[in-house]
C-alpha positions in Angstrom: 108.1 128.8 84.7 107.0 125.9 82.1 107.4 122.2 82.7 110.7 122.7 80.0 112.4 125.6 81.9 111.2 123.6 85.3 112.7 120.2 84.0 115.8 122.3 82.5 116.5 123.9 85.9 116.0 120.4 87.8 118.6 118.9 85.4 121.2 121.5 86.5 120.7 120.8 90.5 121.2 117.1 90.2 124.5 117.1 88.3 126.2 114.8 90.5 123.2 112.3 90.0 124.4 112.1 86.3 124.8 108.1 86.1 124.6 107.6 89.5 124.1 103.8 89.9 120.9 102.7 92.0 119.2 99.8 92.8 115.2 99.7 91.5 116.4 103.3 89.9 116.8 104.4 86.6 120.0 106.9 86.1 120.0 110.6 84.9 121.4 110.1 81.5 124.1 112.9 80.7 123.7 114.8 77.7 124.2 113.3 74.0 123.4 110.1 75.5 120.2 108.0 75.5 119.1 105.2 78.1 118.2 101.9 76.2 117.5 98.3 76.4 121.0 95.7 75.3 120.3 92.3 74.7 124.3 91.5 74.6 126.7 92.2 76.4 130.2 91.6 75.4 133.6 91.2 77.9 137.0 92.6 76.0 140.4 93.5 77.1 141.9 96.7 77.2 143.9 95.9 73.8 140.5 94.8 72.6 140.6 90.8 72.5 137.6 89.0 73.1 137.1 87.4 76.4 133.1 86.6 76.4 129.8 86.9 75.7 126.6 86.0 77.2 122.7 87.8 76.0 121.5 89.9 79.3 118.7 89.4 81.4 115.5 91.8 81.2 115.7 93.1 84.5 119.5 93.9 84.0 119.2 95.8 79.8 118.9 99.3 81.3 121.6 100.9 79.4 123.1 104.3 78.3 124.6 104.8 75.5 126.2 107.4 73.7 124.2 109.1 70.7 124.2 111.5 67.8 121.2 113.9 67.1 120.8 112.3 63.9 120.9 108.7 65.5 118.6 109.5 67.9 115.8 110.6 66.0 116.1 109.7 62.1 116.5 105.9 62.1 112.9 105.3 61.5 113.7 107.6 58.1 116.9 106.6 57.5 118.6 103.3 59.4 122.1 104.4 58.4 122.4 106.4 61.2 124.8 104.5 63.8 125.3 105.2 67.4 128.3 106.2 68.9 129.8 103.1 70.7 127.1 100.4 71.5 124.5 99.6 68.6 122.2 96.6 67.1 124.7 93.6 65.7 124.2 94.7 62.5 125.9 98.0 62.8 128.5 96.5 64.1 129.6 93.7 61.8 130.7 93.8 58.1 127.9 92.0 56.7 125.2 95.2 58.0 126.6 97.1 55.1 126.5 100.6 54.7 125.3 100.9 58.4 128.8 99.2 59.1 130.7 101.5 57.6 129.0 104.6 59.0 129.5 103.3 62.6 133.0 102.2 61.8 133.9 105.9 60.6 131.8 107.4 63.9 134.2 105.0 65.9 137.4 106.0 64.4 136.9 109.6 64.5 136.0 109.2 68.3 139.1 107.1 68.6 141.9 109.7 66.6 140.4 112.7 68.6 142.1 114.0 71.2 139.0 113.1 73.3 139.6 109.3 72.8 139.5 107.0 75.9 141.0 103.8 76.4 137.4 101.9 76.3 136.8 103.3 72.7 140.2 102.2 71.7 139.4 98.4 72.5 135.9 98.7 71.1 137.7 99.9 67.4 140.9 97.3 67.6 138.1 94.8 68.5 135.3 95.9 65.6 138.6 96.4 63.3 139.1 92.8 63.8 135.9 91.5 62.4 135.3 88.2 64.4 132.3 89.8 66.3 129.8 87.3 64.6 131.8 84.2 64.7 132.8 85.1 68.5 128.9 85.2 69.8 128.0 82.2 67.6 131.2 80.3 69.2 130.0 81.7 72.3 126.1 80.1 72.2 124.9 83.8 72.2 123.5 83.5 68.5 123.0 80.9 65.7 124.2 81.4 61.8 122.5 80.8 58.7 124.2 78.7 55.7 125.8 82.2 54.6 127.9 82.7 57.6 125.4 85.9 59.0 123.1 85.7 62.2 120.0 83.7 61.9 116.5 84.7 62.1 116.4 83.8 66.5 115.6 86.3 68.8 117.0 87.0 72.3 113.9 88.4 74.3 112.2 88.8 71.7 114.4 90.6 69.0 115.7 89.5 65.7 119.5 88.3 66.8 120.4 91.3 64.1 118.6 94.3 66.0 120.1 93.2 69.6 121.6 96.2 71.0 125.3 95.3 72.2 127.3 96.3 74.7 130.6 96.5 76.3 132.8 95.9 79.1 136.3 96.0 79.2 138.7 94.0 81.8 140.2 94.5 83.9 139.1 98.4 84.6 141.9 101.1 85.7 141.3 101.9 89.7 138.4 104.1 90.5 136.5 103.0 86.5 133.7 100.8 86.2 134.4 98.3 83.6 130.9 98.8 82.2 130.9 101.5 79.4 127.6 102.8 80.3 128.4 103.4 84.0 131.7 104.9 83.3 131.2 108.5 84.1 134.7 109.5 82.4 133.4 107.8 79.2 131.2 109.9 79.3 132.6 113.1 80.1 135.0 112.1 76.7 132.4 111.6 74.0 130.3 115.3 75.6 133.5 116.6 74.8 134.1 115.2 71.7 130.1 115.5 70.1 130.3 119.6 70.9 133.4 119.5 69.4 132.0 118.0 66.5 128.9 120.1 66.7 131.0 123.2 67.1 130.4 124.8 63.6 126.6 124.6 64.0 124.2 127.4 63.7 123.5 129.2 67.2 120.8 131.3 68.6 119.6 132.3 72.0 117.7 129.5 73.5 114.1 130.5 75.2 114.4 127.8 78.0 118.2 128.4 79.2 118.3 132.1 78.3 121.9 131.6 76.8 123.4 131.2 73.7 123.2 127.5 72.1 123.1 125.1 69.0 120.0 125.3 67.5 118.4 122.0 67.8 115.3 121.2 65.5 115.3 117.1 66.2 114.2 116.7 69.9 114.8 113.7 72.2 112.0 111.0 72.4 111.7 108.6 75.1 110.0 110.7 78.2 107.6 107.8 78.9 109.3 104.4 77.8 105.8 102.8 77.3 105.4 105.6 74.3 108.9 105.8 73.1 108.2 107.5 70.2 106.1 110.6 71.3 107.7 113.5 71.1 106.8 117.0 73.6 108.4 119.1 71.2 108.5 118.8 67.8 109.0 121.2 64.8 108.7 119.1 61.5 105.9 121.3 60.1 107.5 121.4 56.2 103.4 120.8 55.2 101.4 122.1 57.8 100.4 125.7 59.5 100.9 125.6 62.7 103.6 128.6 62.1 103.2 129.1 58.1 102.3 132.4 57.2 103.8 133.9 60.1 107.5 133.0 59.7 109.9 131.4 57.8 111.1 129.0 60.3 110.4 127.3 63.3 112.9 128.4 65.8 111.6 132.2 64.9 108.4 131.0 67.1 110.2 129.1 69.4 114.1 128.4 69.3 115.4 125.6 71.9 119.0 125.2 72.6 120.6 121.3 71.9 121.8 121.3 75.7 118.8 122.7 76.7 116.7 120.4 75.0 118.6 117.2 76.4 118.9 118.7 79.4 115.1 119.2 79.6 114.3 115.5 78.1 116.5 113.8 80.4 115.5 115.0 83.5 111.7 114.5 82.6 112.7 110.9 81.7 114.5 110.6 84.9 111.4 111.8 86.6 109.2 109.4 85.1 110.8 106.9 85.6 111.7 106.9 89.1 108.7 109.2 90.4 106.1 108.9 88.1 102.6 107.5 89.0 100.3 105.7 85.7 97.1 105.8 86.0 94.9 105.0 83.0 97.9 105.5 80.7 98.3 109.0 81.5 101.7 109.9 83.5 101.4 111.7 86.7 104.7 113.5 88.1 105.4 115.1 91.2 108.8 116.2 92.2 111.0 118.9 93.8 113.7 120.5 91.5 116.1 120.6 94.3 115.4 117.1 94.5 114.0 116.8 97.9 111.8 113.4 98.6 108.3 114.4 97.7 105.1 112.6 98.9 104.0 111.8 95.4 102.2 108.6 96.4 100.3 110.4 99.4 99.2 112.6 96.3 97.0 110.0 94.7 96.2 108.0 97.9 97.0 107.6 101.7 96.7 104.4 103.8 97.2 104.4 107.3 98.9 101.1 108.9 96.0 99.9 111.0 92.5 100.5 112.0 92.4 103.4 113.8 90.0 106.2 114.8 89.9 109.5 113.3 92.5 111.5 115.9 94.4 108.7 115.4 94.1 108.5 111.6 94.9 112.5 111.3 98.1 111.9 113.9 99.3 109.3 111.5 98.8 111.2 108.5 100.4 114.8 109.8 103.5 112.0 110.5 103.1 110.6 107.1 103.5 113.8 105.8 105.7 115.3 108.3 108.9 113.3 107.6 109.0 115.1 104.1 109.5 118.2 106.0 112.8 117.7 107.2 114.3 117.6 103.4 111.8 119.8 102.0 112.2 123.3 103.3 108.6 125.8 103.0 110.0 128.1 100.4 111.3 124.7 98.1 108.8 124.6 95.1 107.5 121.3 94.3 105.7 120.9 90.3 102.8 118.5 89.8 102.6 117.5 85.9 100.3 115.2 84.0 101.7 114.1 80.2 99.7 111.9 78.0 99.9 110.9 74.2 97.6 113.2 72.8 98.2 111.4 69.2 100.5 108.7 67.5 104.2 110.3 68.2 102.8 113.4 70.3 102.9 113.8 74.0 101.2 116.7 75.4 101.1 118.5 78.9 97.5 118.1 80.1 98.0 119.2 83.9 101.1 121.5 85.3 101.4 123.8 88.6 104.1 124.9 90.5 103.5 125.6 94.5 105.9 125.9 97.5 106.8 122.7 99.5 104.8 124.4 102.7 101.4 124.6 100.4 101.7 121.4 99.0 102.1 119.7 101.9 98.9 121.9 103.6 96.7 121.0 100.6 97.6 117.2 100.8 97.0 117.1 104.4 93.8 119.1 104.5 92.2 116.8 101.3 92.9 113.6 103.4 91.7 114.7 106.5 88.5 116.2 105.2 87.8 113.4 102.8 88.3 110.7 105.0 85.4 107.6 106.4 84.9 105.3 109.2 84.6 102.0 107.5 84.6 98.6 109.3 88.5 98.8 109.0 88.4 102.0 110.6 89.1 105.6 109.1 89.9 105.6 105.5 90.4 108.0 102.6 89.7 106.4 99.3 92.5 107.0 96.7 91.6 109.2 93.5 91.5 105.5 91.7 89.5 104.5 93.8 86.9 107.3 94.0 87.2 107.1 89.6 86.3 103.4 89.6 83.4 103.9 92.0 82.2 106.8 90.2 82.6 105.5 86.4 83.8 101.9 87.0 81.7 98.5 86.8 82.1 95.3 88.8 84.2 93.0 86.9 85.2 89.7 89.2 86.2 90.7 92.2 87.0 94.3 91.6 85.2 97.5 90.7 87.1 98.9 87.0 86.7 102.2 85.0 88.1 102.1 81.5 91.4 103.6 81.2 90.1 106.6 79.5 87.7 107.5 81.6 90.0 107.3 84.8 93.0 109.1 83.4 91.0 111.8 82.4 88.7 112.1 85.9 92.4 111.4 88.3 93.0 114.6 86.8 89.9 116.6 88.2 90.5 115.4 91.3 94.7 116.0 91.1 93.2 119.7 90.5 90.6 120.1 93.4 93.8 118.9 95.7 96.3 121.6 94.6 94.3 123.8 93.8 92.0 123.6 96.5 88.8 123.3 94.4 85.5 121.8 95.0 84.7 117.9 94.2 83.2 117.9 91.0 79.5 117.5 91.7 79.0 115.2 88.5 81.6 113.1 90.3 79.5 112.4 93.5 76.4 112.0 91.6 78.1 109.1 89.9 78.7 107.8 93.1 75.2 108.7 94.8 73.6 106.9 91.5 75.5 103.5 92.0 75.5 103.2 95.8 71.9 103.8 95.6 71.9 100.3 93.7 73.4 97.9 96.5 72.3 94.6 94.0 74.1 95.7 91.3 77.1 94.5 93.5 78.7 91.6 95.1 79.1 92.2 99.2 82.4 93.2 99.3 82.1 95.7 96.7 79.0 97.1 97.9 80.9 98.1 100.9 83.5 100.0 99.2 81.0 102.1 96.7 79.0 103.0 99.6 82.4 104.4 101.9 83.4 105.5 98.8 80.7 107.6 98.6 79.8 108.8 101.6 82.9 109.8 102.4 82.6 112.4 99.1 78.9 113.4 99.7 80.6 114.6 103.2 83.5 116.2 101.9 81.2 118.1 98.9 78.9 119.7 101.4 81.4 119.9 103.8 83.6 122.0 101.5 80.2 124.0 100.2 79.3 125.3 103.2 82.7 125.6 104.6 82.1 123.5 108.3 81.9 120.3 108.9 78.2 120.1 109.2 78.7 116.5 108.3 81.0 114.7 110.8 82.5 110.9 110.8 79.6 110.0 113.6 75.8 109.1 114.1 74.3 112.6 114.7 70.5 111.5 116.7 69.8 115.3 117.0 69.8 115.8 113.4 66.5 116.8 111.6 67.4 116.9 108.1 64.2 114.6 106.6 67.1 112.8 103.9 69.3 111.9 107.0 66.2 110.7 109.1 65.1 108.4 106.1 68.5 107.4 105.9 68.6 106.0 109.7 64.8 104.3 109.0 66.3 102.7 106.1 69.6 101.3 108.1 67.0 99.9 111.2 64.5 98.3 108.6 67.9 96.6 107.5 69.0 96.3 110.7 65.7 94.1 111.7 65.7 91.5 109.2 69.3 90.4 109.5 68.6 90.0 113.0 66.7 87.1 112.2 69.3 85.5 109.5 71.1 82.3 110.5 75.0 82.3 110.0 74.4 80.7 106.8 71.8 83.1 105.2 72.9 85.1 102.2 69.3 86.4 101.5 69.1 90.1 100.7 66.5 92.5 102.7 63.9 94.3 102.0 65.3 97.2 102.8 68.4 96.6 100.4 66.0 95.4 97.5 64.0 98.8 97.5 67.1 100.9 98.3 66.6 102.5 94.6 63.0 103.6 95.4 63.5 104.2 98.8 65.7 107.2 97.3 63.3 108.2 95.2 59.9 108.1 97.0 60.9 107.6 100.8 57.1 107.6 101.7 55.8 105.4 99.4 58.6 102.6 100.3 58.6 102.8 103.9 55.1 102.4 104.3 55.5 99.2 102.3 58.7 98.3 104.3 57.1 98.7 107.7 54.7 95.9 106.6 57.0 93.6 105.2 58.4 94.0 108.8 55.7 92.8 111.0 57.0 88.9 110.6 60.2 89.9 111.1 59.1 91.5 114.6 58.1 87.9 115.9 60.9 86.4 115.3 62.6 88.5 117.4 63.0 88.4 121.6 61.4 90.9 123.1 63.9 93.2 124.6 65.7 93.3 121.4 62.3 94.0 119.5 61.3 96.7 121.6 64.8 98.3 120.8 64.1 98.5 117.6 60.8 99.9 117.5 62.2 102.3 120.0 64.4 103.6 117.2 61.6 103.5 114.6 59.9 105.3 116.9 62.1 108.1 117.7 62.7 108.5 114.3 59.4 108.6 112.8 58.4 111.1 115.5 60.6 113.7 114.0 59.9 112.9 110.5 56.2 113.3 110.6 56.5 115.6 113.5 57.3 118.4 111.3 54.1 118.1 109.2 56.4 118.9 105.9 54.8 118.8 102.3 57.9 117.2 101.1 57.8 114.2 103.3 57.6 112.4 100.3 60.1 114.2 97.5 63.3 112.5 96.5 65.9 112.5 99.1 69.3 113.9 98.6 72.8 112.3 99.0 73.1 112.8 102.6 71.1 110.5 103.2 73.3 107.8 102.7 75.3 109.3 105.6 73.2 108.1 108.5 72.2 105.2 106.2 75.7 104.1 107.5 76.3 105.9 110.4 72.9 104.2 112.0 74.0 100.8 111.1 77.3 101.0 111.8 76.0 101.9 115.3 73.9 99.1 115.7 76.7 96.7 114.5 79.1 98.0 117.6 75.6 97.6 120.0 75.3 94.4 118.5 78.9 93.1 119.3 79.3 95.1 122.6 75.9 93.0 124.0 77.5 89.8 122.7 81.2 90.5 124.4 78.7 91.2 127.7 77.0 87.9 127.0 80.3 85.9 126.6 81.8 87.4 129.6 78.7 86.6 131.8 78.7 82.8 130.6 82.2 82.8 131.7 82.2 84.0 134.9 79.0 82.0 135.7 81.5 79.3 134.9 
């Protein structure tokens, strides 16, 4: 299926969802209605007198409200179009004009239809009576002019005339909320009642629900609030050619239901909202149609709790993942979307696969486990952000940034190689192999990050290449590769020099100053290293100077053992592998010695 049949179909299984009230969540709107943002909100009776008024707080505007096709889409065109029941001020007071008199004859007809309800009755007695102006002004929600009409103030940051009000009516019948827009029989009434006044429009077979419908050419808006005005679907082609020549009208390439259409809208709104991930500007969604919990943020990154080791760290994440399979059954299909605003008004699909729950989850589990790095906090997978910023992203402060379009666009490749189980990009880890190879170009704590960052990608690309884990989370000393050998020389020759630093001393080594040509011609700059270590040597005791040049040694021995013409060629990635592997080792000798050293002073004691 396609994300519109998919969204369509997801709609239909979470009926009893339909303006379902929950905290930090945004509700599934029910068809002919639209979710908005009041800045008013008004208290009447049930014969419609006016009890008070008060301008709502932002964290509290989320509101639904009931619409018309016409009032959804065509007010940028044409601002007569009133809504239903709650509009701006200015629809619903005598001085807007014509747009008062259109919502005043949407009202009545609502209210003389045999679909009236006893909300929509208060609301007309109340708009009939014409004080609505004078009653917020006497109320301290808005100021007038000198002519008697609202002023130019704003209530967060709209024009007193364009505040969206709405209603409550006290007290509310047993079992009703006295809030309009979470008073599901409200709605139920004014469903019934738009059909009914849709009922003479042109039908057709709609492609997404396969039945019958009103054929709907205006298409909701509002899938991702922070672009409110692109569109997924449009048809408004009068001067175009994306179906000129070929037929006469658009829904003879494509016809969409009404239902259908809101159906589809709402639920990807509804998604968004409450399960969508923003990266970069570009929406990621991941959801079950059956509505099942889905891991969606395990999708993008996972964090274990604590520093742990690596059985540890793949225990914790089989759990993580593990407590979504007691809602999510194997054969459930779970969809992974991307949507992004292609142009001004225009949203566009950029990413979409379905795949069942038991796949997902496999996928999800085997990229974290494979892509995982023992860092000084102990295993850790960086997140797709992460691994963007690293890749594309420069140091700015404290933090390591890629520009949003670079990262939305790169999340993506990676979102891919996870479902689909596809190889890291190797442009990617080159990104990441160029910059960790430049250690100055970065403050301490960053340098840290861009070089777990990347190892743990140079393992997971070769890993994946050759299909093994030839590259494990450990120091390997049996390992002759000539890149991973000058990669443990590199780490010692580190190693050395900071053993002579005082507690104080933020001076960089040698061996992090050349890392850049190190890379590039190992010969050449460890034959210049090994000099610059000699002083280094005699500042060291003995034992611990003999341990090093042990190392060297050992290492150097197997390096120029094997008598290779390419002793001095570029070295690949890998060898930023034992680069950390072989320090990281001599940091846990280090502190193991000094916990023996601490514990012999105190029991000498």
């Amino acid at each position: 299926m396609g994300i519109l049949q998919t969204a369509y179909l997801t709609y239909e299984r979470q009926l009893d969802k339909i303006g379902l009230v929950e905290e930090k969540k945004e509700s599934l709107v029910p068809v002919s209605h639209a979710m908005v943002n009041a800045h008013i909100e008004i208290v009447l009776s049930i014969d419609g007198a006016f009890q008070s008024a008060a301008p709502i707080a932002k964290a509290e505007n989320k509101t639904i409200i009931p619409v018309t096709i016409d009032s959804a889409n065509s007010r940028t065109s044409d601002n007569t179009k009133a809504h239903s029941l709650c509009d701006q001020l200015r629809y619903l007071a005598a001085y807007g004009g014509d747009k008062f008199a259109v919502y005043l004859a949407q009202l009545t007809a609502w209210a003389n239809s045999s679909f009236v309800h006893p909300k929509v009755a208060a609301v007309l007695a109340y708009i009939q009576g014409g004080s609505i102006v004078s009653d917020l002004a006497a109320a301290g929600v808005i100021t007038l002019d000198e002519q008697g009409v609202p002023s130019n103030g704003k209530i967060e940051g709209n024009e007193y005339s364009k505040c969206l009000v709405r209603w409550r009516i006290l007290p509310a019948p047993d079992g009703i909320r006295s809030a309009c827009w979470e008073d599901n029989t409200l709605f139920d009434c004014y469903c019934a009642f738009y059909a009914d006044q849709c009922a003479g429009m042109e039908r057709d077979l709609c492609y997404v629900s396969g039945e019958e419908d009103m054929v709907c050419e205006m298409h909701p808006k509002g899938i991702i609030p922070a672009k409110y005005g692109a569109k997924l679907v449009s048809s408004n082609d009068s001067s175009g050619f994306t179906y000129r020549g070929r037929f006469t009208q658009s829904r003879q390439a494509y016809s969409f239901g009404y239902t259908a259409s809101q159906k589809a809208h709402l639920a990807l709104r509804w998604i968004a909202a409450n399960h969508g991930i923003i990266i970069g500007g570009k929406t990621f969604l991941c959801w079950s149609p059956g509505g099942a919990d889905v891991p969606t943020e395990s999708l993008f990154g996972f964090s274990a709790p604590e520093p742990i080791d690596f059985v540890s760290y793949k225990r914790q994440l089989w759990q993580a993942l593990s407590g979504y399979t007691n809602a999510l059954k194997d054969t459930d299909d779970v969809v992974i979307a991307a949507l992004d605003v292609a142009t001004t008004g225009r949203l566009s699909v950029t990413y979409y696969n379905e795949l069942k729950a038991s796949d997902f989850l496999a996928r999800v589990e085997d990229w974290y486990s494979t892509i995982c790095w023992e860092t000084r906090y102990g295993v850790q997978a960086p997140s797709l952000r992460r691994i963007v910023d690293c890749a594309f992203g420069t140091e700015r402060s404290t933090f390591i940034e890629a520009d949003d379009r670079v990262r939305r666009e790169h999340v993506q490749r990676l979102l891919h190689c996870i479902v689909d189980k596809q190889p890291v990009p190797f442009d990617i880890v080159q990104a990441l192999v160029t910059k960790a190879c430049k250690p100055l170009a970065y403050k301490s704590g960053n340098r840290e990050i861009q070089l777990s960052t990347t190892c743990s990608l140079v393992r997971k690309y070769h890993n994946s290449k050759h299909n093994k884990e030839e590259w494990t989370l450990a120091l390997d000393t049996s390992n002759s590769d000539r890149s991973y050998l000058f990669g443990r020389l590199l780490a010692v020759a580190e190693r050395v020099e900071r053993s002579t630093y005082g507690h104080t001393e933020g001076r960089e080594p040698n061996a992090i100053r050349m890392q850049s040509i190190f890379a590039q011609r190992p010969l050449y700059a460890w034959r210049i290293l090994e000099e610059k270590l000699v002083p280094y040597y005699a500042r060291l005791q003995p034992g611990l100077r003999n341990c090093f040049k042990n190392i060297i040694g050992e290492i150097t021995d197997k390096i120029f053992g094997a008598d290779s013409p390419d002793l001095g060629k570029k070295l690949s990635d890998v060898y930023l592998l034992d680069y950390y592997h072989q320090r990281s080792a001599m940091t846990t000798k280090k502190e193991a010695s000094m916990k023996e050293e601490k514990e012999y002073e105190s029991t000498e004691e």
